[in-house]
N, C-alpha and C positions, 0 to 999 in steps of 0.2 A: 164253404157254405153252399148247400144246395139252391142251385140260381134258380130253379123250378117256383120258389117261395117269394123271391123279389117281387111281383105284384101285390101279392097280400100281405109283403114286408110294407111296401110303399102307402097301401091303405091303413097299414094300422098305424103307422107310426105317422101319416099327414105327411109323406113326403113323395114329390115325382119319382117317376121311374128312375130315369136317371138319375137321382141323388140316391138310392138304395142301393141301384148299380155300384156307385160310392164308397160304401161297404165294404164292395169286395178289393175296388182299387186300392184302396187306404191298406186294407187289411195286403194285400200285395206289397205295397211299395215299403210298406214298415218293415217285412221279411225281406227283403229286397237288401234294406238298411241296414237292416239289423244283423243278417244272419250270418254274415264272414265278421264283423270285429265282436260279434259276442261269442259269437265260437273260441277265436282269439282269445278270450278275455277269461271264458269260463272252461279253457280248457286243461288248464291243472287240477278241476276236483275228479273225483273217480265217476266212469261213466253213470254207473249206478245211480248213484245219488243224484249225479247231475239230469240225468234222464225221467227219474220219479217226480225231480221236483218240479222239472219242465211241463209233466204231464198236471199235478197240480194246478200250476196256473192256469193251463186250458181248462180244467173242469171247472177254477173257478168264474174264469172268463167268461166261457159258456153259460153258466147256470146265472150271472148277474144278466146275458142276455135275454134267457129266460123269464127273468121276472120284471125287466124293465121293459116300458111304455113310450118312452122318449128316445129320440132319434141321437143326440146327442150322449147319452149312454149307454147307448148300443153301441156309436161308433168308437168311445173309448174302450168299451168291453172286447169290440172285437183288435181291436190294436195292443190289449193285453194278451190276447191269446197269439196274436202276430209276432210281436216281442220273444214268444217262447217255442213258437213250432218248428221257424229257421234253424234256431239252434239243435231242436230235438231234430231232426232231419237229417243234421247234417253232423250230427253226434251219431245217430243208429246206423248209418253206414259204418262208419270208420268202428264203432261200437263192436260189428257183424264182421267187418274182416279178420279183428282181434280175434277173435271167439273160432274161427275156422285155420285149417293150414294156408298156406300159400297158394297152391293148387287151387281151392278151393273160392278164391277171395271174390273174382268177378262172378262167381255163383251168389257168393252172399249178396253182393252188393246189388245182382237183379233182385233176388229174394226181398230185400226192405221195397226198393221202389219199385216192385212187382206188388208190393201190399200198396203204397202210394198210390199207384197206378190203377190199381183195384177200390181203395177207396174213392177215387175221382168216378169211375165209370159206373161203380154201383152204387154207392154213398149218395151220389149226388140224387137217379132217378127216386132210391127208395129216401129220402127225404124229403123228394118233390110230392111222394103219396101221402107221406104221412103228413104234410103242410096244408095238402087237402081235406083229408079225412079229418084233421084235429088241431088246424089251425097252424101260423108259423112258431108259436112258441112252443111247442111240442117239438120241434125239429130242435133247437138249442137243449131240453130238458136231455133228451135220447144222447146229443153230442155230449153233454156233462157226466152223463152214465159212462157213457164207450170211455173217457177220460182216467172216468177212476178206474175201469174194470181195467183198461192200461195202465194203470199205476200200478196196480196190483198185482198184474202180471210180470212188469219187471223190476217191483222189488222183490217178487216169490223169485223170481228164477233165472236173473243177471246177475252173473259172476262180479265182483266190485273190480273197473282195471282203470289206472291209470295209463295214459298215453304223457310222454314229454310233447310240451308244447314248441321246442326249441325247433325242430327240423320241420315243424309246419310252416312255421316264422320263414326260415330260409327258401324253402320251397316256393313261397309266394311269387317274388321277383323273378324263378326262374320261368315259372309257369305263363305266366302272363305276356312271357318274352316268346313262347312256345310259340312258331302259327299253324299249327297243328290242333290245338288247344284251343288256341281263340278261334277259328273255325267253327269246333263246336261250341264254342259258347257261345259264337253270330248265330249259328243252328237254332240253337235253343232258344234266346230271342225272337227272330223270326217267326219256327213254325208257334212257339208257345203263345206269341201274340197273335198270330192270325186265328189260332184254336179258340182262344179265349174272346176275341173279336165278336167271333158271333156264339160263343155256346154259353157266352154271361147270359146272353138277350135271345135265347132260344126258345124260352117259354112265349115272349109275345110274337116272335116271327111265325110260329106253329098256329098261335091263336088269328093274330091280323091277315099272316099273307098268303098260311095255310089251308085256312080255317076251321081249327081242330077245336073241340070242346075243351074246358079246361080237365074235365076228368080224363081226355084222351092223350092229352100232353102227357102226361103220369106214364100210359104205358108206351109211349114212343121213346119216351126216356130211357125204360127199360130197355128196351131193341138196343138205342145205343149203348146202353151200359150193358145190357148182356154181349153184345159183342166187343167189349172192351173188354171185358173179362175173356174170356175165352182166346182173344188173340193177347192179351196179358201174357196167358201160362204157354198158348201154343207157339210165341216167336223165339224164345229160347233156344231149339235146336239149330235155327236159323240163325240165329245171333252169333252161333260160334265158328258155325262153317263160315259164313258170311256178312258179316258185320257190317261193312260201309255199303252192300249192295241191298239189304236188308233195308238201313237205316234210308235209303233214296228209294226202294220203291213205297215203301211206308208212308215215307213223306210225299210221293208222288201222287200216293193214292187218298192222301189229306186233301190236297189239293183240287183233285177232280171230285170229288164227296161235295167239296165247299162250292166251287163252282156250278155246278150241275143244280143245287137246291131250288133255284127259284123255279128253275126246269121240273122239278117233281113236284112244286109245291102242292100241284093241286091233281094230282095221281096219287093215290093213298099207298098202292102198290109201290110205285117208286119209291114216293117217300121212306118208306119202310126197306127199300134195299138202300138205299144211296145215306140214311142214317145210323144204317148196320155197318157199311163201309167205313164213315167216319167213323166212328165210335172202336172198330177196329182198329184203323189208322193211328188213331189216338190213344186208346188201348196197347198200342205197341209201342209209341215212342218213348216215353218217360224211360222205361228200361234199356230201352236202343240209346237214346241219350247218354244216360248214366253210366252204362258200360264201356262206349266209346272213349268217357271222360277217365274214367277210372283205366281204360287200357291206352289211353294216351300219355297218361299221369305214370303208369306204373315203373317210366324209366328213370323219372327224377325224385330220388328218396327223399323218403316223409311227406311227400309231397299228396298222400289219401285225402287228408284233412281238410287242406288247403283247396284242393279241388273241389271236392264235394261240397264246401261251401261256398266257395264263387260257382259253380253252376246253379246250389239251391235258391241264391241270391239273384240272378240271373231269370230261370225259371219263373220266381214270385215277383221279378220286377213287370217280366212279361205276360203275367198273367195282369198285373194292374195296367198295363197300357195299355191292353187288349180291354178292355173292359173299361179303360178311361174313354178311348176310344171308340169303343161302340156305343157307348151310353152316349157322348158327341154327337155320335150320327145317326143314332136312334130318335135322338132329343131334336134332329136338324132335318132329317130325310123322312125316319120313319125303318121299318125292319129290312126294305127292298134288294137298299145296295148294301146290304152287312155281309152278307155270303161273298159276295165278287171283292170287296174290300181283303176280306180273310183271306180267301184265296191267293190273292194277289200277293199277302206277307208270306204265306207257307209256297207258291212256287219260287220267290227270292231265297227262301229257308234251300227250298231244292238246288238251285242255281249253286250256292255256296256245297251245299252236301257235293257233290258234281264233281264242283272246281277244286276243290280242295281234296278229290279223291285221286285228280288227272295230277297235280299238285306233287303227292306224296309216290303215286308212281310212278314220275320222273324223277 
């Protein structure tokens, strides 16, 4: 949900900031919940069908967003579409390795959450314009669209394949025994919560501590999400040569992005390089992530499945504590200490990257 909209979420529906912020928590922790034993549960129909249907329920989830007025049907409408995204997530992966050789499999699997990844850094600014220019229900109407044009997409041109669900099952217990594994999945909590910390509440920190217009927020949005994009498709080469030295400077450079904000707040210029940075940083790791987990996973057989959805579960838990969290201390302090706060979880995220790199090379 483009966070750009949470204020003129919060005015139309009569509720504070912090309870819209809400929204996204809810909408986090239900994936969080949900997204490893429904995968589990729904993973004997063929991806196909299972993936169209999933999309379904998002456009219908989206489009009830759309035309309701009240806080409390929004919030269930977005926990309908929570219930089904986990699962599609962490079905297209495993979906995408099917579909490719073996050789090929950590290609596919940045390629989905290379799209993820892209929809977070661009999805999010250009929904923050159009929230302006035409209100936030227009922002839900467009998500119900992109829904079905996905639905449509991959009933025309997903192969129908079954995966057994038996060797995801066994896999589990190994996985989780892994510390290699669980590394990155402290990782992913960590930086995911400290990103999410302040970039739920990065429309009022731009507007209160910045002091950006509201129609200027729209295009610093871009900046970040164009360079999220870009470091998206440009960290791939990198990823292969060097994957764990990749995935720490990335996170390194999250962290001094976040740090440094209050420092630029009020330098336009800076702003604009130290937003580009972040938006890079965070542009790269979803895939850095993902691949790290899929090439940690790929020694214990059947084991794709199972991963990928304890990281997407992981992931969406950390995107709602980041955002339970900021909305806390939005709601208590105000936007000042949200940057130092964030920081603070993504250099612990680093610490872990580090130790667990010194770890594995002894």
């Amino acid at each position: 949900m483009p966070v750009g909209v949470l204020p003129s979420m919060a005015e139309g529906l009569g509720v504070s900031l912090g309870a819209a912020g809400y929204l996204i928590t809810v909408f986090a922790f239900v994936v969080a919940i949900t997204a490893a034993p429904l995968t589990g549960m729904l993973g004997g129909i063929n991806r196909k069908a299972l993936m169209a249907g999933l999309l379904a329920v998002c456009c219908l989830g989206n489009l009830i967003t759309f035309l309701a007025s009240d806080y409390v049907i929004v919030l269930l409408a977005r926990i309908l579409v929570a219930g089904a995204i986990g699962v599609f997530w962490s079905t297209a992966v495993v979906t995408a390795v099917h579909l490719v050789s073996d050789r090929n499999a950590v290609r596919a699997t940045s390629v989905v959450f290379g799209g993820v990844s892209l929809a977070t850094v661009l999805g999010i600014p250009a929904g923050t314009l159009l929230g302006e220019m035409h209100g936030w229900h227009s922002v839900f109407a467009a998500l119900s669209l992109l829904s079905l044009v996905a639905f449509t997409v991959i009933a025309w041109s997903v192969p129908a394949i079954r995966i057994s669900k038996s060797s995801a099952r066994n896999a589990m217990s190994t996985i989780l025994k892994d510390g290699p594994l669980l590394a990155l999945f402290g990782t992913t909590v960590l930086v995911v919560t400290g990103n999410f910390l302040a970039y739920t509440y990065i429309t009022p920190y731009l507007e209160q501590i910045a002091g950006q217009a509201p129609g200027q927020v729209g295009l610093l949005l871009l900046v970040y999400g164009g360079a999220g994009v870009i470091a998206n498709f440009a960290i791939g080469p990198f990823a292969n040569k060097a994957l764990r030295l990749s995935l720490g400077i990335v996170t390194a450079l999250l962290a001094v992005s976040l740090a440094t904000m209050n420092i630029a707040a009020n330098q336009y210029a800076t702003l604009v390089l130290i937003l580009a940075i972040w938006g890079a940083a965070y542009g790269a790791l979803p895939v850095l992530l993902q691949t790290s987990v899929f090439k940690g996973a790929s020694a214990i057989n059947g084991s794709a499945d199972a991963a990928t959805a304890i990281n997407v579960a992981l992931f969406n838990g950390a995107v709602g504590l980041g955002s339970l969290s900021g909305g806390i201390l939005i709601n208590r302090m105000g936007p000042l200490p949200i940057p130092y706060v964030s920081a603070a979880f993504v250099l612990v995220g680093l610490v872990v990257v580090v130790a667990s790199g010194r770890h594995k090379a002894g």
